[in-house]
VOPAGU-2260 file (C-alpha; in pm, 1 decimal, decimal comma):
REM VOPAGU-2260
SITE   aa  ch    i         X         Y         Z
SITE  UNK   A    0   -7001,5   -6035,3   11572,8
SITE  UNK   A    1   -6888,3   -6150,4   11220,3
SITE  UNK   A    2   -6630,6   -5935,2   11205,5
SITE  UNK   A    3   -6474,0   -6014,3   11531,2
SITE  UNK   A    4   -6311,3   -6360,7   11413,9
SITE  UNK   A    5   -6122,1   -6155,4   11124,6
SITE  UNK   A    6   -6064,4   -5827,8   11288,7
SITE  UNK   A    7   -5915,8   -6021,5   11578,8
SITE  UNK   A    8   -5666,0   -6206,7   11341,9
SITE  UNK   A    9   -5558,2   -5850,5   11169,5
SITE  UNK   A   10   -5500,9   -5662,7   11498,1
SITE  UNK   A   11   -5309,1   -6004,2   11620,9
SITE  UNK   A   12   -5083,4   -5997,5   11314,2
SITE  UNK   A   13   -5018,0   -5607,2   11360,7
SITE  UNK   A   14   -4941,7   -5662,6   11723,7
SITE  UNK   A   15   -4674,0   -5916,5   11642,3
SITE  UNK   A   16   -4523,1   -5656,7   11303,7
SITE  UNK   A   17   -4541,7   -5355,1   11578,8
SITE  UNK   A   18   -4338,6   -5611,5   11886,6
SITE  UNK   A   19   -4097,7   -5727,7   11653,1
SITE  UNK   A   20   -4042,6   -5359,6   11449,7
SITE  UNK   A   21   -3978,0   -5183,1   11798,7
SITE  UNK   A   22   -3730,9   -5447,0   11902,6
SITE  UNK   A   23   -3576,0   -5518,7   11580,5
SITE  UNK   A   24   -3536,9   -5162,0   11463,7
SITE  UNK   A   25   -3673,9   -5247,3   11133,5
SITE  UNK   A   26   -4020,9   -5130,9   10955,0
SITE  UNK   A   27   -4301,0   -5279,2   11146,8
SITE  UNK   A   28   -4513,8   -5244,7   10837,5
SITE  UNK   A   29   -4287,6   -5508,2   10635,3
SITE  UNK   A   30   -4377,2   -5781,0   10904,6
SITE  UNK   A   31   -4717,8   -5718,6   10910,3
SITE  UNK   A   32   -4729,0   -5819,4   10532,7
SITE  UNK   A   33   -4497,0   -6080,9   10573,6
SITE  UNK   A   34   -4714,2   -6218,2   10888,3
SITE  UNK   A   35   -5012,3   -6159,0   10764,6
SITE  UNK   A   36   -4933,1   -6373,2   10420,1
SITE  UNK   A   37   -4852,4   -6667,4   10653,1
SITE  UNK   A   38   -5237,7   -6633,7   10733,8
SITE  UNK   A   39   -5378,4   -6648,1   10373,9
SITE  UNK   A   40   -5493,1   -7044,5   10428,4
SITE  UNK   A   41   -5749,7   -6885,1   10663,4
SITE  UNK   A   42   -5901,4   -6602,1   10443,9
SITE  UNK   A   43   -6130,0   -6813,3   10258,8
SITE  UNK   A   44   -6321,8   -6885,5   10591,5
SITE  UNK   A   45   -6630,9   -6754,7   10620,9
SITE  UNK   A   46   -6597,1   -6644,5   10938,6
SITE  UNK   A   47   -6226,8   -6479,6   10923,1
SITE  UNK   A   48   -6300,2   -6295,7   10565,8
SITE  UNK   A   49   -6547,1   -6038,5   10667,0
SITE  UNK   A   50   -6346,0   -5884,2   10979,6
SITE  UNK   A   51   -6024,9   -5889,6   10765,3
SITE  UNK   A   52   -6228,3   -5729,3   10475,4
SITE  UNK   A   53   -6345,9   -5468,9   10703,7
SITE  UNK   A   54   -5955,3   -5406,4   10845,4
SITE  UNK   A   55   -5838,8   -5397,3   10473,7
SITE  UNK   A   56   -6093,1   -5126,3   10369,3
SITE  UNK   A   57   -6242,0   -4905,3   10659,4
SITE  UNK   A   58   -5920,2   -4966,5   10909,8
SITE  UNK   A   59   -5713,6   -4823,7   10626,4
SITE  UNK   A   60   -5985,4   -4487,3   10527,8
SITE  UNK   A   61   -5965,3   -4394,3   10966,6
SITE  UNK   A   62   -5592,2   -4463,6   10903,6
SITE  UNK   A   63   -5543,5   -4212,2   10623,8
SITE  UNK   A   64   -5798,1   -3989,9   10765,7
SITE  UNK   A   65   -5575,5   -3956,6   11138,7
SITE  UNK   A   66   -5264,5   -3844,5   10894,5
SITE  UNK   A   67   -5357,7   -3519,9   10857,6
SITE  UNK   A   68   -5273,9   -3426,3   11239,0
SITE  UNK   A   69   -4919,8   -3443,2   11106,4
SITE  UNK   A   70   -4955,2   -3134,2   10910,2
SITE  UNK   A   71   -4937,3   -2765,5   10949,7
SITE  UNK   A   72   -4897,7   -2479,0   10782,9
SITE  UNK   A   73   -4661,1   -2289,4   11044,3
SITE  UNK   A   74   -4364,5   -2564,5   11003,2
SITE  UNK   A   75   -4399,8   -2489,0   10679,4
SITE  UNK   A   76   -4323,0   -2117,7   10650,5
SITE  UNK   A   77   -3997,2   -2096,8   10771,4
SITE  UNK   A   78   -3869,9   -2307,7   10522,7
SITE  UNK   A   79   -3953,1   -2052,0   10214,3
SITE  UNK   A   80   -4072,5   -2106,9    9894,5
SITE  UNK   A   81   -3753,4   -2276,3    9688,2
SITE  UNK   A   82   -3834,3   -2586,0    9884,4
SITE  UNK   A   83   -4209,5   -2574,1    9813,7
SITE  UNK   A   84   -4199,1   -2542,2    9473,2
SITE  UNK   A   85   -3886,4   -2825,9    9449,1
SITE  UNK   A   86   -4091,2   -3033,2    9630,8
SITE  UNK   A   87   -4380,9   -2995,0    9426,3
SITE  UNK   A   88   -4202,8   -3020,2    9090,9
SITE  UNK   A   89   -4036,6   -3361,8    9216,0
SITE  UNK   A   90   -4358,3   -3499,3    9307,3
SITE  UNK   A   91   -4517,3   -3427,7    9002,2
SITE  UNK   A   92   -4230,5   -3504,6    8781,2
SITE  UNK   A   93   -4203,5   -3865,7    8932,0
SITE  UNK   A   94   -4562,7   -3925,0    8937,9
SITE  UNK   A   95   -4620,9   -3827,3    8563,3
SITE  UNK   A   96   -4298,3   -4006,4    8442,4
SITE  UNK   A   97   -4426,4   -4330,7    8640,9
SITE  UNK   A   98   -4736,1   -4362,0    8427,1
SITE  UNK   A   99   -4518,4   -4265,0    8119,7
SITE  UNK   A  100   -4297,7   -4567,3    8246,0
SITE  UNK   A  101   -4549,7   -4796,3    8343,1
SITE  UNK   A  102   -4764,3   -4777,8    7975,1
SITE  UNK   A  103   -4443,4   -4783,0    7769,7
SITE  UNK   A  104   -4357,9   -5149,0    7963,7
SITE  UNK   A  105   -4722,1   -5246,9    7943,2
SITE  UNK   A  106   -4792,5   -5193,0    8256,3
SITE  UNK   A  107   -5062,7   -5010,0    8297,9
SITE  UNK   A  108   -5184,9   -4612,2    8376,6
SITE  UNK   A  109   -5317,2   -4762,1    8737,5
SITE  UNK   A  110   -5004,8   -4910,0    8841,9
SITE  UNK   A  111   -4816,4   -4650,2    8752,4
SITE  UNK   A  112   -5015,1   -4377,7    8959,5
SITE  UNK   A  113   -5004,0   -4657,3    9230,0
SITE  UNK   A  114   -4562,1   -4720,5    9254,6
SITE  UNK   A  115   -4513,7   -4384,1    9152,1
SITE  UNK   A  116   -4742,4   -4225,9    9353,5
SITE  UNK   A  117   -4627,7   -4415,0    9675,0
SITE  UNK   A  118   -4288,2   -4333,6    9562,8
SITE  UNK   A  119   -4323,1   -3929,4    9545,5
SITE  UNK   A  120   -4528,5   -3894,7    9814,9
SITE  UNK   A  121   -4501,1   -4139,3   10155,3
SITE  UNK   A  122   -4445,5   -4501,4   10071,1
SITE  UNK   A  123   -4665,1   -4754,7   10207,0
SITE  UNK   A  124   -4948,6   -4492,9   10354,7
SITE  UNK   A  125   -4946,2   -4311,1    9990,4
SITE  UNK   A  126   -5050,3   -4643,6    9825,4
SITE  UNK   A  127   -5313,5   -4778,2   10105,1
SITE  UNK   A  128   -5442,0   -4401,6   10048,8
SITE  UNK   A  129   -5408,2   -4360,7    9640,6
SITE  UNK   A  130   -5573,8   -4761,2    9630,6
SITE  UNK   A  131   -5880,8   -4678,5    9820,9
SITE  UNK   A  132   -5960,4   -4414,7    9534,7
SITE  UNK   A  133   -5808,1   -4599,9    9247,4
SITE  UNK   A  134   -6113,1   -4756,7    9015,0
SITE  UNK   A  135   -6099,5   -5148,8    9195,4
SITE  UNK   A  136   -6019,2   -5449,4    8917,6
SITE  UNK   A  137   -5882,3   -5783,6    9033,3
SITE  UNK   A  138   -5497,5   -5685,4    9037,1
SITE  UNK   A  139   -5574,5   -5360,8    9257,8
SITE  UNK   A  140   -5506,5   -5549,8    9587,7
SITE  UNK   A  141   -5210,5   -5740,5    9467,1
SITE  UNK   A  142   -5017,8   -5450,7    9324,9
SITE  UNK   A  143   -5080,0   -5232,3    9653,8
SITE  UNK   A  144   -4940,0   -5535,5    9854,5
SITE  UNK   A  145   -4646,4   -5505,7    9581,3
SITE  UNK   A  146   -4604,0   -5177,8    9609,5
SITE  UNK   A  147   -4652,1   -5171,1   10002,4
SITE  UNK   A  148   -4339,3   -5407,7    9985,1
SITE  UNK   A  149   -4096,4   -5239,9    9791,2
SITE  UNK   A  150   -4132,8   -4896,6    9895,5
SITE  UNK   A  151   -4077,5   -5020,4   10254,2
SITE  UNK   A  152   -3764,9   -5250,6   10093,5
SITE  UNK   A  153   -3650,5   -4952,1    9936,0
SITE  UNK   A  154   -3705,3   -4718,0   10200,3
SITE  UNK   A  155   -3493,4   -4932,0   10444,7
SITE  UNK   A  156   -3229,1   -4973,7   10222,9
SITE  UNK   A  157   -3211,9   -4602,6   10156,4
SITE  UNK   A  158   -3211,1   -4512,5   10561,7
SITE  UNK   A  159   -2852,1   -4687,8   10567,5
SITE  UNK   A  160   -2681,0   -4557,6   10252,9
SITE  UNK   A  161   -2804,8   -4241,7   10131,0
SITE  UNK   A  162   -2665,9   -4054,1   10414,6
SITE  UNK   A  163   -2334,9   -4261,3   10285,7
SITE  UNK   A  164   -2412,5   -4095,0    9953,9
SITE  UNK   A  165   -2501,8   -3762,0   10010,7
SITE  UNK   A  166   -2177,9   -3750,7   10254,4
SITE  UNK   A  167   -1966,6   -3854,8    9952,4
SITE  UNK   A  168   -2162,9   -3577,5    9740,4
SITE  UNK   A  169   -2042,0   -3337,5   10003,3
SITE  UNK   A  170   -2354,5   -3216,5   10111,1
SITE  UNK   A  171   -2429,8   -2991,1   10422,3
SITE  UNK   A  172   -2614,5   -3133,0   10704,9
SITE  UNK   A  173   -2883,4   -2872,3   10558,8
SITE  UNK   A  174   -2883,2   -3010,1   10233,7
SITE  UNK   A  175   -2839,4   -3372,7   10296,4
SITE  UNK   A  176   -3180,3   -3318,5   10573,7
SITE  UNK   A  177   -3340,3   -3179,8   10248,9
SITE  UNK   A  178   -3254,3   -3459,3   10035,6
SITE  UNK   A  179   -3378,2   -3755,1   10259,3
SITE  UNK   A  180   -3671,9   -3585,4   10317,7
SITE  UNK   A  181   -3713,4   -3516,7    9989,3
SITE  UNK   A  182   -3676,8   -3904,1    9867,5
SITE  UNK   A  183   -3734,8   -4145,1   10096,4
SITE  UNK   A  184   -4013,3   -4312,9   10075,8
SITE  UNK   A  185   -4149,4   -4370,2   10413,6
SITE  UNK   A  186   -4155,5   -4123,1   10755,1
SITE  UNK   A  187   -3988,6   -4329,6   10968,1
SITE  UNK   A  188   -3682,9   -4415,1   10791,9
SITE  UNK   A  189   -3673,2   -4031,4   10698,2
SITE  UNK   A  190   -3712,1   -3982,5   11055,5
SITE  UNK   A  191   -3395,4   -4259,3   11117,5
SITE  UNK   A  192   -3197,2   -4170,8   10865,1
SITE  UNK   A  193   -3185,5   -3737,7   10934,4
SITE  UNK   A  194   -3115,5   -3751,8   11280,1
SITE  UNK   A  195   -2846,3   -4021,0   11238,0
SITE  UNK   A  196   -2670,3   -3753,6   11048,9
SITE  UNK   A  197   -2728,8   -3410,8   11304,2
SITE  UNK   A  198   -3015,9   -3271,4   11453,7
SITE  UNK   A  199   -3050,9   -2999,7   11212,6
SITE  UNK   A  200   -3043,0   -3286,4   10951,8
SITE  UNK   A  201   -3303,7   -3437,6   11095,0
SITE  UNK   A  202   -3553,5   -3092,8   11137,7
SITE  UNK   A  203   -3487,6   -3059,1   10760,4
SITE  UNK   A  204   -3593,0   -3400,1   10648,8
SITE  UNK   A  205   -3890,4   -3408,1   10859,3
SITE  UNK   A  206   -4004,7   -3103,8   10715,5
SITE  UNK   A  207   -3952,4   -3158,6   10373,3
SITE  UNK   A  208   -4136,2   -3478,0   10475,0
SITE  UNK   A  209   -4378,6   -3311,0   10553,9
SITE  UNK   A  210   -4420,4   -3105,0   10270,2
SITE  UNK   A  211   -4446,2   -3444,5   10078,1
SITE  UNK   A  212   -4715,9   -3566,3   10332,0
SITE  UNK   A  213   -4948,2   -3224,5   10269,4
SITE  UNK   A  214   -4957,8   -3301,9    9895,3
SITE  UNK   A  215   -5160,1   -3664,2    9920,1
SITE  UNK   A  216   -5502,5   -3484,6    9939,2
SITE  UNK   A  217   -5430,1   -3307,4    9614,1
SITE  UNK   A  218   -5253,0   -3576,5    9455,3
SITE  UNK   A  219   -5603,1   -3794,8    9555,7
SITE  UNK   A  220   -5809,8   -3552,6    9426,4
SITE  UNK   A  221   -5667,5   -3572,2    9104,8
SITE  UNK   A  222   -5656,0   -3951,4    9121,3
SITE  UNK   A  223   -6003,3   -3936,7    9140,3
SITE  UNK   A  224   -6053,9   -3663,9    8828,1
SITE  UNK   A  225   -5833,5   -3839,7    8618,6
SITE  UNK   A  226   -5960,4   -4234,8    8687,1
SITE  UNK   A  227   -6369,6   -4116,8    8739,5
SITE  UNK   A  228   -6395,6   -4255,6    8352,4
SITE  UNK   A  229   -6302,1   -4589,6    8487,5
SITE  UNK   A  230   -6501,6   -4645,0    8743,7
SITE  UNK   A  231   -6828,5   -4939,8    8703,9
SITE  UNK   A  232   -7091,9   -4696,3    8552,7
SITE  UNK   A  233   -6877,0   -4452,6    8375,1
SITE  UNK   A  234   -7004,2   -4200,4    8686,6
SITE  UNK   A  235   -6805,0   -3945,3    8803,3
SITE  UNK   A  236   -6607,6   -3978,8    9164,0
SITE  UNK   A  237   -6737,4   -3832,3    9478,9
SITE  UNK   A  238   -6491,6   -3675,3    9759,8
SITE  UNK   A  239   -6465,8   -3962,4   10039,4
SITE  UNK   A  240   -6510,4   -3873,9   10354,5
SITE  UNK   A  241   -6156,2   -4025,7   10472,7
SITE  UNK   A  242   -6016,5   -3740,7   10262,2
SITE  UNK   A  243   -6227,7   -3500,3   10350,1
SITE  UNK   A  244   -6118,0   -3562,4   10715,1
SITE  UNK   A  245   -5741,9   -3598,0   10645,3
SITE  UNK   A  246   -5783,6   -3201,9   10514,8
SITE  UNK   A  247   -6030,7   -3081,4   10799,0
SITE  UNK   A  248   -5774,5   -3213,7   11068,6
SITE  UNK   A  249   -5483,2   -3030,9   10880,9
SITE  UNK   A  250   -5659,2   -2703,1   10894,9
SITE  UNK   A  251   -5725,4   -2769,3   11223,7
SITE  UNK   A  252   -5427,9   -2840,4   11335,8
SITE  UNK   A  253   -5280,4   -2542,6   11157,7
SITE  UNK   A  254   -5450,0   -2349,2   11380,2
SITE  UNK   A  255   -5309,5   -2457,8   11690,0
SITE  UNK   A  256   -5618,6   -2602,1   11787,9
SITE  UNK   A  257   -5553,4   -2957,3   11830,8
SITE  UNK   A  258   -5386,4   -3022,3   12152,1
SITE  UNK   A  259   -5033,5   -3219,3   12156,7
SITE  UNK   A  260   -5129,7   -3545,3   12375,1
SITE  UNK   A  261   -5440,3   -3540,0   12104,0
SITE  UNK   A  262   -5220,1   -3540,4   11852,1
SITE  UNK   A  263   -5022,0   -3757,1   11934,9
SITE  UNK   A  264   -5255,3   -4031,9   12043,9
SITE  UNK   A  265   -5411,0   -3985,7   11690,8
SITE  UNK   A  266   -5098,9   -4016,9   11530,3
SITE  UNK   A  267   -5001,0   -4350,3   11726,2
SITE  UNK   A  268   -5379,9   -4471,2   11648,1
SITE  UNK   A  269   -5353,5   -4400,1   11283,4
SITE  UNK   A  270   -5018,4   -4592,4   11268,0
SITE  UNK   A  271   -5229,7   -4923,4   11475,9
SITE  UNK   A  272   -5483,0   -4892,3   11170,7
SITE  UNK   A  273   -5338,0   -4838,1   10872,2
SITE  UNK   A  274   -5011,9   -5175,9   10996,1
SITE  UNK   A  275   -5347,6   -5364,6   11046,3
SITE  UNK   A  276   -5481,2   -5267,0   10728,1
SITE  UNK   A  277   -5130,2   -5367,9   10569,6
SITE  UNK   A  278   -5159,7   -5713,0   10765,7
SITE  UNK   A  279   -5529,0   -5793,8   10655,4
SITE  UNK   A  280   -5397,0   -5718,2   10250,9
SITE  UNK   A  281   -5118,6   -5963,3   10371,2
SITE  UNK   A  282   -5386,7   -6219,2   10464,4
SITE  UNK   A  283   -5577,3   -6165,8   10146,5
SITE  UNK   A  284   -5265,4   -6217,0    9948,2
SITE  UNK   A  285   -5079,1   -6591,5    9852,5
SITE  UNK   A  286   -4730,2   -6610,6    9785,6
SITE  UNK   A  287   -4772,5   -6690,4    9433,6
SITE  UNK   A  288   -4925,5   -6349,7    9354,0
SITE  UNK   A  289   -4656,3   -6210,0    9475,0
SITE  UNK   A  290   -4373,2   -6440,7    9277,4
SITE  UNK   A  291   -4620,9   -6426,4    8947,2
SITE  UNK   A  292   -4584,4   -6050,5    8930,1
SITE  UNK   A  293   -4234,2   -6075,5    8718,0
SITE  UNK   A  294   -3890,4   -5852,0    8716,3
SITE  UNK   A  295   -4102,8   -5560,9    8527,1
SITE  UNK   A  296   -4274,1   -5451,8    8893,0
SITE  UNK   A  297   -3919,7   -5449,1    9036,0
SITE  UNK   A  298   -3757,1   -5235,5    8787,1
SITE  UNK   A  299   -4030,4   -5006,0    8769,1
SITE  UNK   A  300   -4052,0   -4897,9    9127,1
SITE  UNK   A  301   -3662,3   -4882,6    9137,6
SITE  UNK   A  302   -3643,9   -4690,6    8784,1
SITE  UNK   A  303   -3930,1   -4426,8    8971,3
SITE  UNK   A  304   -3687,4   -4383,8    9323,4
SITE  UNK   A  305   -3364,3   -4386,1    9109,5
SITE  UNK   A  306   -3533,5   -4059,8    8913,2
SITE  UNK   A  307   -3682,8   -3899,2    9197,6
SITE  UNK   A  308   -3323,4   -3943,7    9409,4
SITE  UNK   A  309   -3125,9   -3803,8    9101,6
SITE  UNK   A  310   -3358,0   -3500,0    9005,2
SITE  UNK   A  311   -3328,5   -3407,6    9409,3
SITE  UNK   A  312   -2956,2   -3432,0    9402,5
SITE  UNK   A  313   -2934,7   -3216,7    9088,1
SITE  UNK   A  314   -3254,8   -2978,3    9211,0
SITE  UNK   A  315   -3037,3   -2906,2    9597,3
SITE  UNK   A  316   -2698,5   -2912,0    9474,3
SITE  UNK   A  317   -2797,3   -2574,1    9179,6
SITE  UNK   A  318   -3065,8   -2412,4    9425,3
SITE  UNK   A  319   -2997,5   -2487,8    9765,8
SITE  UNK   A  320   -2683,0   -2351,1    9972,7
């Protein structure tokens, strides 16, 4: 029962992001922060912070988890392995030049994995996913709500004009699917923005999507490796379980064996946890955290998408026809 007062307030404020997203056409996930900051007078109640603890922390681990009925290994074939390894290259390449730019401006090797990682990856869901395994300090929880924010800012933005762009670039339908999928942030503006351009746009960018979407498991993984040094205790990082479900429903699902109304329901019920995980960090966070963060958050996260767009421009332009 002590979670009910704070739970209730979480699912409330992602009820309102998902109504106003679906008749708005714009990212439900961006309300629910919004919303949910409205609420932060309350979260010092002791009967509201427990429930929106618990929708912050386990809501988003079951929300991660579900992703993994999005994957499998047979959409994957047919696309050959020039996109595989392009996609893995620009993922890495942003990611490692993201904590490059984050320690040479001061920022930090954490915040850098965080933006850069939610960058290269899937936007919002990449940084709930990469700050549940991130070692916790007191600025974890406002820089995921940062970065939560501008990769969905960014992400929107990029639904409307990089099908402008690529058009000017000349691109193919082929090649401009490939190159939103490759470097937008978030699946549903990848999902808005291909098929605004042609249906074989849009199979493209979901599956290079996709691709993106297999690699957070490994990209955790490492997380983990690479941070287990800063954890409390200097002890080394065990496999969560969230994780360890995310890949056991991707196998499973690569098998055929996971029927589609499951599927599906899974994928809608992931999306209702992880917008009311995103609305309880919205309730834990004021304002002023936000507005203290400076211009050096801002240009980092834009330096990280303006490198990952340009290095897929260049990488489909030489290697893809």
């Amino acid at each position: 029962m002590r979670l009910v007062r704070g739970l209730g307030l979480a699912l409330t404020v992602a009820a309102a992001a998902a109504f106003l997203g679906a008749h708005y056409g714009a990212p439900a996930m961006l309300f629910a922060l919004l919303i949910g900051m409205a609420f932060n007078f309350l979260v010092d109640d002791p009967a509201i912070r427990p429930g929106v603890d618990f929708a912050a922390s386990v809501c988003l681990r079951l929300g991660v988890a579900l992703l993994g009925v999005r994957l499998s290994w047979a959409d994957f074939q047919a696309l050959g392995p020039v996109p595989v390894i392009g996609v893995v290259s620009l993922v890495a390449v942003t990611i490692l030049a993201g904590i490059a730019l984050a320690r040479l401006m001061g920022r930090g090797a954490r915040l850098g994995m965080l933006t850069a990682g939610s960058v290269a990856i899937c936007g919002a869901s990449a940084a709930l996913a990469l700050a549940s395994v991130l070692p916790r300090d007191g600025r974890l929880e406002r820089d995921t709500l940062f970065t939560v924010v501008a990769v969905t800012t960014l992400s929107t933005i990029a639904m409307v004009a990089y099908p402008l762009l690529f058009a000017l670039l000349d691109a193919t339908d082929a090649q401009t699917g490939m190159l939103i999928g490759a470097t937008i942030h978030d699946v549903a503006q990848v999902v808005g923005a291909g098929y605004s351009v042609s249906q074989e746009a849009g199979d493209a960018a979901v599956m290079i999507k996709l691709m993106r979407v297999a690699l957070l498991p490994v990209v955790l993984v490492a997380v983990m490796v690479a941070f287990s040094r800063g954890t409390e205790g200097g002890g080394t990082v065990g496999l969560p379980w969230f994780l360890v479900a995310f890949v056991a429903l991707a196998a499973v699902n690569s098998f055929g064996a996971i029927p589609a109304p499951v599927a599906s329901v899974a994928e809608t019920a992931s999306r209702i946890l992880l917008i009311t995980a995103i609305a309880a960090l919205g309730i834990k966070t004021a304002l002023k955290q936000m507005t203290d963060l400076g211009a050096g958050y801002i240009v980092l996260i834009v330096a990280e998408t303006a490198l990952l767009l340009a290095m897929a421009i260049v990488a489909v332009k030489l290697f893809i026809v």
